[in-house]
C-alpha positions in Angstrom: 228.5 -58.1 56.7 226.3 -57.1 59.7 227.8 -54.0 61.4 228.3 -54.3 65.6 225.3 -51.6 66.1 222.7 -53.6 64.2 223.3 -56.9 65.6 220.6 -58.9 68.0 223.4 -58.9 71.1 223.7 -54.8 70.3 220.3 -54.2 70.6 219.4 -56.1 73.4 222.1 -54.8 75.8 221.4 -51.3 74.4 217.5 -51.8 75.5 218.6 -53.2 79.1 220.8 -50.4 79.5 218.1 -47.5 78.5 215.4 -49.7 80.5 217.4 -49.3 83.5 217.5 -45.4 82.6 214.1 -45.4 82.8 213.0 -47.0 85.6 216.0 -44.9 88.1 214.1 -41.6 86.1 210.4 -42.7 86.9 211.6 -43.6 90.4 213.7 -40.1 90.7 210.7 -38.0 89.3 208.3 -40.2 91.7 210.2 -39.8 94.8 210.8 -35.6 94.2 207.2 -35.3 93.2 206.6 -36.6 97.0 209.0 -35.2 98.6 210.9 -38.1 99.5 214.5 -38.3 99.6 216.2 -38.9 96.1 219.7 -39.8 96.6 219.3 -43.5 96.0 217.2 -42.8 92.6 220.0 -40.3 91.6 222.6 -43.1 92.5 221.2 -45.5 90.2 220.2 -43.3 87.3 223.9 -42.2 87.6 225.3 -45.9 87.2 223.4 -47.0 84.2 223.9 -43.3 82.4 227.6 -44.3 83.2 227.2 -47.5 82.3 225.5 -46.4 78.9 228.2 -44.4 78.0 230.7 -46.8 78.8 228.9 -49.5 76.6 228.7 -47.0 73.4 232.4 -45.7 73.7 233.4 -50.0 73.9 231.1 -49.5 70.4 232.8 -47.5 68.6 
């Protein structure tokens, strides 16, 4: 039997979920770096960090 975490549908969500970690992070880090305002970039890296926890508890 294939376990939940090892499955195709697992792994692709997971890899959405941690892409949109990284691109609110590389925006956040861009923006400070020129001293623009990072609320927005905090806002989003917030939701998907949420959102990634959410989808792991749901996991388990």
């Amino acid at each position: 039997m294939l376990k939940w975490r090892a499955s195709v549908e697992y792994c692709k969500r997971e890899n959405e979920i941690y892409d949109k970690i990284r691109t609110a992070s590389e925006e956040y880090a861009r923006r400070s770096k020129s001293g623009m305002d990072t609320t927005e970039a905090l806002r989003r890296l917030e939701a998907a960090l949420v959102e990634f926890e959410l989808f792991r508890y749901r996991q388990t």
